[in-house]
C-alpha positions in Angstrom: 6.0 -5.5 -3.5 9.0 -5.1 -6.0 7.9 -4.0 -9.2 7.0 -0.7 -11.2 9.3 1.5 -13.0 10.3 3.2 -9.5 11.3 0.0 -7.8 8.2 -0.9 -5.8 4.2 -0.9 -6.1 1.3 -1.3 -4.1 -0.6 -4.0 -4.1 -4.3 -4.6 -2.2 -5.3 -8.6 -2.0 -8.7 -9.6 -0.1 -7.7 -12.4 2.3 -9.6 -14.0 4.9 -6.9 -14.7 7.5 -3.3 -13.0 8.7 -0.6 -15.5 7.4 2.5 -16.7 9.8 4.6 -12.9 10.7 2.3 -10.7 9.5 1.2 -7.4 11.1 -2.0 -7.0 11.7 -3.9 -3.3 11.9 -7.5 -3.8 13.1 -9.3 -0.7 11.7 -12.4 -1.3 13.9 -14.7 -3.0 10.5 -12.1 -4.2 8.9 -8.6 -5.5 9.5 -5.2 -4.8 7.2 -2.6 -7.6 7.2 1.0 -6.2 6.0 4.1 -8.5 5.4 6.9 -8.3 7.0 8.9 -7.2 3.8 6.9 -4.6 3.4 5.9 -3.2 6.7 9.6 -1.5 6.3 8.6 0.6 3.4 4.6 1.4 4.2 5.1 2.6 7.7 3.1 5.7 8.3 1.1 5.3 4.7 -2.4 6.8 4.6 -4.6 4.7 2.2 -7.8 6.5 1.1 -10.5 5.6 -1.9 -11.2 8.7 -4.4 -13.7 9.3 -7.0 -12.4 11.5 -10.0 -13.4 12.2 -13.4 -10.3 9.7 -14.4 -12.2 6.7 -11.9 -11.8 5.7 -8.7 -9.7 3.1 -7.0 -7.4 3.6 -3.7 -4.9 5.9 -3.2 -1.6 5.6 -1.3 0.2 8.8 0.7 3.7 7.3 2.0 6.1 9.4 4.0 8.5 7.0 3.1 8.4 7.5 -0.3 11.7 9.2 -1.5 10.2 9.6 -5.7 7.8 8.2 -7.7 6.6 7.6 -11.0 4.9 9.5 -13.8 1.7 7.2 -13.1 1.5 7.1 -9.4 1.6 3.2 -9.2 4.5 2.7 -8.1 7.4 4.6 -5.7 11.2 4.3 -4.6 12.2 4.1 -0.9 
């Protein structure tokens, strides 16, 4: 979604169904609905859930990304 001091930032919403155009992923459990805005800019992105000693929370590794920001929330493209 637009936003963030790089342009864009990630944002994870719990829904209970796809709406009209989206793309669904069915990762076997669970199932990832992706906007059509934004499946341009997240293709290829690896989203994992870390534990550190600063917290934990999910993480986002896009190939697409061409920078980012001092805080990791938020990247250009």
């Amino acid at each position: 979604q637009p936003g963030g001091c790089s342009g864009f930032k990630y944002g994870l919403l719990i829904e209970d169904a796809a709406a009209e155009g989206d793309l669904v992923v069915d990762q076997g459990e669970y199932r990832v609905f992706v906007d059509p805005f934004s499946a341009q800019y997240i293709s290829g992105v690896i989203i994992d859930y870390t534990t550190s000693m600063q917290g934990s929370g999910f993480t986002f590794k896009n190939p697409n990304a061409t920078g980012g920001c001092g805080c990791g929330t938020s990247f250009s493209a």
